[in-house]
C-alpha positions as CSV (number, residue, x, y, z in Angstrom):
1,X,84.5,83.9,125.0
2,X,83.5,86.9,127.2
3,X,84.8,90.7,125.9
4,X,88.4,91.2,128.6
5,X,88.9,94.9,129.9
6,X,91.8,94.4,128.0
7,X,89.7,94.9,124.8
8,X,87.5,97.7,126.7
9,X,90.3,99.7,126.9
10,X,92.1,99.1,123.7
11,X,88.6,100.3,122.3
12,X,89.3,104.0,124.3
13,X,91.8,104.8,120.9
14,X,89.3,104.1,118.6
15,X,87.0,106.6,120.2
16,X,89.3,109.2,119.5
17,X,89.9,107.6,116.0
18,X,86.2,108.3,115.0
19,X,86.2,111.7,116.2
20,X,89.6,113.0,114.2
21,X,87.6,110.9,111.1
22,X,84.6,112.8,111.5
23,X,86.5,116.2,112.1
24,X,88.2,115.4,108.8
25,X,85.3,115.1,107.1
26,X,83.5,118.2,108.7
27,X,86.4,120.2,107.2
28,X,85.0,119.3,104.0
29,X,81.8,117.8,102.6
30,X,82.9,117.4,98.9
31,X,82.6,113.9,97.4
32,X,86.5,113.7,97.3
33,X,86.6,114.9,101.1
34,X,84.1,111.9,101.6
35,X,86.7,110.1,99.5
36,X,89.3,110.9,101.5
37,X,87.4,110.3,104.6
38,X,86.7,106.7,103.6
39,X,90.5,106.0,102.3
40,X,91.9,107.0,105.7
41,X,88.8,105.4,108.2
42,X,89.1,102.1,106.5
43,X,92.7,101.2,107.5
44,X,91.6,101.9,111.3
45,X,88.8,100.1,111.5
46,X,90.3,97.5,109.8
47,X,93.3,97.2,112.6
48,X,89.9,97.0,115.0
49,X,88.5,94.5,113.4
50,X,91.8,92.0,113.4
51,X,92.5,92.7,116.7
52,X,88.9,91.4,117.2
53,X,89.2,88.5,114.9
54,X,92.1,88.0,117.3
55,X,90.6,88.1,120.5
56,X,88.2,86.2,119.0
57,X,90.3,83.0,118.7
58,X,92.9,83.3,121.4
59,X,92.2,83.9,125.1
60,X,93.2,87.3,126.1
61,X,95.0,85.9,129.2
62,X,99.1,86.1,129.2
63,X,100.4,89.6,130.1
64,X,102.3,89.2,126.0
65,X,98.8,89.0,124.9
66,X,97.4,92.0,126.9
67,X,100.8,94.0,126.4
68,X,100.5,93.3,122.5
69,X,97.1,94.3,122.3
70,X,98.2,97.7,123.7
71,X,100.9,97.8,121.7
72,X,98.7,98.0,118.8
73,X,96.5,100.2,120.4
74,X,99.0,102.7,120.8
75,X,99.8,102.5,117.4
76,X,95.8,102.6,116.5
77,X,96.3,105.9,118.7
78,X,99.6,107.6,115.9
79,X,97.0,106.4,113.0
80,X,94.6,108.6,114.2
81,X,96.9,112.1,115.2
82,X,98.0,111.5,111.9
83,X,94.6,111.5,110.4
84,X,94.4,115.1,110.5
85,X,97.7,115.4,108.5
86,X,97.0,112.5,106.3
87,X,97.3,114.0,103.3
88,X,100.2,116.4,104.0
89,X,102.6,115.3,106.4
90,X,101.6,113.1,108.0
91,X,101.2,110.3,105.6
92,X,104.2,108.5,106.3
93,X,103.2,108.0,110.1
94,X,99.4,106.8,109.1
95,X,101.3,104.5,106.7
96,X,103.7,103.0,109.3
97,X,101.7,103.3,112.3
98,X,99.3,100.7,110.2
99,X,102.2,98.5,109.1
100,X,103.4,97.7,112.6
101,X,100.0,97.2,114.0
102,X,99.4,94.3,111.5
103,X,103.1,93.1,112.1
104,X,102.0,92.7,116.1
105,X,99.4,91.1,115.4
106,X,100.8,88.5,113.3
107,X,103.4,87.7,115.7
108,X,100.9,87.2,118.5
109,X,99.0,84.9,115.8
110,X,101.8,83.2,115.4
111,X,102.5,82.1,118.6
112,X,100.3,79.5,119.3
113,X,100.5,78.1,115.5
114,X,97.0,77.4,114.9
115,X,95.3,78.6,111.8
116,X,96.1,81.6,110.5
117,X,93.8,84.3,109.0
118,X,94.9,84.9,105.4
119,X,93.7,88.8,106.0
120,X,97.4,88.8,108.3
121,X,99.0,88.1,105.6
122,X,97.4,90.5,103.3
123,X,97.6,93.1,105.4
124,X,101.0,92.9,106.3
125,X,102.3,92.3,103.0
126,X,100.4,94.0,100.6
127,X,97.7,96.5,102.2
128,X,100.7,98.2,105.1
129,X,103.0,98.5,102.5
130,X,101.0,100.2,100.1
131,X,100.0,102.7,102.6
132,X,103.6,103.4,103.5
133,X,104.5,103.7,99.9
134,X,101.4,105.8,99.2
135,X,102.1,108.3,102.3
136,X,105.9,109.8,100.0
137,X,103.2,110.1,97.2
138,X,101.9,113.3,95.8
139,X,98.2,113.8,97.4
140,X,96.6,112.5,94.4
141,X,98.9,109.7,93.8
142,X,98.5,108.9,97.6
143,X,94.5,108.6,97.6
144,X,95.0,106.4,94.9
145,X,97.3,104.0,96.2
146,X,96.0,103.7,99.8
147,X,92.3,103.5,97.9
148,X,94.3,100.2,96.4
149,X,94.8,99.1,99.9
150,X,91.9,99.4,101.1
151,X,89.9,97.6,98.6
152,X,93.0,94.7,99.3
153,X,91.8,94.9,102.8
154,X,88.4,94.9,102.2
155,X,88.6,91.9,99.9
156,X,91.1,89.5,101.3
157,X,87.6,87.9,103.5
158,X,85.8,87.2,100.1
159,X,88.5,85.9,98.5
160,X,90.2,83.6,100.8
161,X,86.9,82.4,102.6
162,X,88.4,79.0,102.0
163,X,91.4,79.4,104.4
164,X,88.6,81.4,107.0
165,X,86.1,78.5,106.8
166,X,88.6,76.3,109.2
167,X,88.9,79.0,111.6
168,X,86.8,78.7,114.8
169,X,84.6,82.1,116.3
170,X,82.6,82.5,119.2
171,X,79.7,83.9,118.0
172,X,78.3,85.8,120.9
173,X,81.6,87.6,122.0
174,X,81.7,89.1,117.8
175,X,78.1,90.1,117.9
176,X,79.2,92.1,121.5
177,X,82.4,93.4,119.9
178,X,80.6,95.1,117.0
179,X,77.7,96.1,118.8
180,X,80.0,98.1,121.0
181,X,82.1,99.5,118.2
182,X,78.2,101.2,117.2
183,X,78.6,102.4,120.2
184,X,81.3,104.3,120.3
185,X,80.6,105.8,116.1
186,X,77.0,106.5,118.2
187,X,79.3,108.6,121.2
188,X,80.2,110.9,118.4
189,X,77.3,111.3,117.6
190,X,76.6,112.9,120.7
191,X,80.1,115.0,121.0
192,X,78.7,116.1,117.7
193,X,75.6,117.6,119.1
194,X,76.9,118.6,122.5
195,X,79.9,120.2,121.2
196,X,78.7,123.1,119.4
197,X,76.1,123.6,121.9
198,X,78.7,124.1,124.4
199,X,80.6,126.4,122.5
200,X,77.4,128.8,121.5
201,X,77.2,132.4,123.4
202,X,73.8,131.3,124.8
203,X,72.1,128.5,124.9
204,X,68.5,129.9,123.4
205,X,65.3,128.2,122.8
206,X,66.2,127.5,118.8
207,X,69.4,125.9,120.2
208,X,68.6,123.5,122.8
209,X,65.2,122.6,120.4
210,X,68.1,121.5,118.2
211,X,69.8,120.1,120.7
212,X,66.7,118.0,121.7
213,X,65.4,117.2,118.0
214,X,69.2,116.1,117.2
215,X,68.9,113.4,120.5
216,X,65.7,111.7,119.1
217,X,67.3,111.6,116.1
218,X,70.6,109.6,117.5
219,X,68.5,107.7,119.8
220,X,66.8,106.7,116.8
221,X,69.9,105.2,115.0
222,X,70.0,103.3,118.3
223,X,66.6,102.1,118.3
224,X,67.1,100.7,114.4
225,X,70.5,98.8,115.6
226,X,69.6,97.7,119.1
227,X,66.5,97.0,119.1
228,X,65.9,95.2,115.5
229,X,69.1,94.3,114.6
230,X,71.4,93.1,117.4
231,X,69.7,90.3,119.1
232,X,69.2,89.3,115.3
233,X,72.5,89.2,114.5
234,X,73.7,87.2,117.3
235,X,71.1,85.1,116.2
236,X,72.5,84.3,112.7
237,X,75.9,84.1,114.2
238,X,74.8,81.1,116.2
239,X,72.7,79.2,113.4
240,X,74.4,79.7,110.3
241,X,75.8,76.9,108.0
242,X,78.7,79.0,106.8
243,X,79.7,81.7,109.7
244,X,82.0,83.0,108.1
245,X,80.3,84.6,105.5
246,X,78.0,85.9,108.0
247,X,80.9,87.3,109.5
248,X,82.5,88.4,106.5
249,X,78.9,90.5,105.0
250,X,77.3,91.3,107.6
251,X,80.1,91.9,110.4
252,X,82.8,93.3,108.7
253,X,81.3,94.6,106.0
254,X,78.0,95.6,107.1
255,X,79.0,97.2,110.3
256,X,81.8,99.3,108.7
257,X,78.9,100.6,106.4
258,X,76.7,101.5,109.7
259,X,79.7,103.6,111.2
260,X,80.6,105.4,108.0
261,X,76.6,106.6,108.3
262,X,76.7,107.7,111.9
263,X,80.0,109.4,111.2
264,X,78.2,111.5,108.2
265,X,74.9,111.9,110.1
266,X,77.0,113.5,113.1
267,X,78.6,115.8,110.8
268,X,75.2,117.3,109.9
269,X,74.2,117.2,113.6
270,X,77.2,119.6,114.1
271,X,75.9,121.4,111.7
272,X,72.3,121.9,113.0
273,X,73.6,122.9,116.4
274,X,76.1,125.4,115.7
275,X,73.5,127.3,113.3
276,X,70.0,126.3,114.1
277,X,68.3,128.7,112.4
278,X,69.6,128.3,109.1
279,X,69.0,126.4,106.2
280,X,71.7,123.7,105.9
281,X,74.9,123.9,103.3
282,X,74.4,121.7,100.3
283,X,77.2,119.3,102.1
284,X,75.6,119.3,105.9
285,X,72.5,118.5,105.0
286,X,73.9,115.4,102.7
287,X,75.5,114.3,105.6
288,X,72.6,114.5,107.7
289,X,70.1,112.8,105.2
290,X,72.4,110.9,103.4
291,X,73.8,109.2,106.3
292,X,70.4,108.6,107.8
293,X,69.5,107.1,104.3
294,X,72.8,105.0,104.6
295,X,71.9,103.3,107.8
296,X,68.6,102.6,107.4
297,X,69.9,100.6,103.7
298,X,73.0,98.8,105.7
299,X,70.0,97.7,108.0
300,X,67.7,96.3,104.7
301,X,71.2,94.8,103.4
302,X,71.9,92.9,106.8
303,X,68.8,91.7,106.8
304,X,68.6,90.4,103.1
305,X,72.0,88.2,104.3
306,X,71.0,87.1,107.4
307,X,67.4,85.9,106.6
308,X,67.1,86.2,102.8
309,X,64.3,89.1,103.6
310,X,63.5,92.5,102.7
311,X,62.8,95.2,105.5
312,X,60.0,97.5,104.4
313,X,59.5,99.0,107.5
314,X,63.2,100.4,107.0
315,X,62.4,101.2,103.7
């Protein structure tokens, strides 16, 4: 199965998705801003994934299958206006605008009548209406209930891996689709450094040397990923006994872990640019570091369940 420029361009909304997330979580570096960061990212990138999972299984080929995938593209794209607003009014539209993406994409599962992932079914029943409910609730209440949603989401793989062991993936067109989601968490990585450059009054010596350290830096997160890691994962894709769980850890799981670390890694790149010369707030600099620290660990973790071995370089 080769990637269609359907699912190129469906990919455009989640570049904006990324950089309202990490705008939301550059407004505040406390651990429930991280929190609320996390609650509100895993929904989108959840959407991503199924429609990958779907592309994955059915030939992206019929104008219903192209037009559905926009469809839920353009509701990927109200997810993340609202992400902004998530936690004051504009709750209700995150909720919904999640809701009908995974009711699309169950109907264009369901035409074919093959085998159907039981994370649809979650999703639409439990997960998007949880996040509707949540987005009437009180702020508190709300991160609550859409943190119960997303650990639904997040667990429906793991727990019906029975049903998902009868479904049938292409290996080398997943290990693509991830890969290029890194991608696009990496792009904000650079918006992050090239941003605030952009906006300073002149670009002096202490900024463009932070301009320049920041760009080894990213092109280091690259390195880790595209170098070591994807060719590798590809590799376990196509040899494993059980794919799914390969799928399930390493993919889903693993990948969502990598972009959550770039996304906190750009927000202390925004912060080295726009002050270079400062020491870093508590916050930016556990952005930077921690994130840094993050990745490299998703790296030793995806490792450890590919190949049952431990990285020490990474370590």
């Amino acid at each position: 199965v080769r990637v269609s420029w359907a699912e190129l361009f469906f990919d455009l909304v989640f570049v904006f998705a990324v950089t309202e997330v990490s705008t939301l979580l550059r407004g505040d570096h406390s651990w429930p801003g991280v929190a609320h960061a996390i609650v509100v990212f895993v929904p989108i990138y959840w959407v991503w994934v199924g429609t990958c999972v779907f592309a994955n299984t059915h030939p992206i080929t019929t104008p219903i299958d192209r037009l559905g995938i926009f469809a839920i593209g353009l509701l990927g794209l109200f997810m993340a206006l609202a992400v902004p607003v998530a936690y004051h009014s504009g709750g209700v539209l995150f909720g919904a605008s999640y809701l009908a993406a995974r009711a699309v994409l169950f109907a264009l599962a369901r035409r074919d009548r093959g085998v159907l992932p039981v994370t649809y079914v979650v999703a639409l029943a439990v997960s998007g209406p949880l996040l509707v409910v949540g987005g009437f609730l009180p702020v508190t209440a709300r991160v609550g209930v859409w943190a119960v949603a997303a650990l639904a989401d997040l667990a429906t793989p793991a727990l019906g891996r029975r049903l998902l062991l009868r479904v049938r993936f292409a290996p080398g067109h997943l290990a693509e689709r991830f890969g290029g989601f890194l991608i696009i968490a990496l792009g904000e990585s650079i918006v992050a450094i090239g941003a605030p450059a952009a906006a300073a009054h002149s670009l002096s010596a202490g900024v463009l040397g932070a301009v320049a350290a920041a760009f080894v830096l990213a092109c280091g997160l690259w390195w880790v990923y595209y170098v070591f890691a994807a060719n590798a994962v590809r590799h376990s894709l196509e040899t494993a006994s059980a794919r799914t769980d390969i799928i399930r850890r390493v993919l889903s799981y693993g990948h969502l872990s990598f972009i959550g670390a770039i996304i906190a890694v750009a927000v202390g790149l925004a912060g080295v640019i726009s002050h270079p010369a400062d020491r870093l707030v508590a916050g930016e600099a556990g952005m930077l570091f921690g994130g840094s620290a993050l990745y490299l660990a998703t790296f030793g973790y995806t490792r450890w369940r590919m190949f049952g071995t431990v990285s020490r370089t990474r370590l």
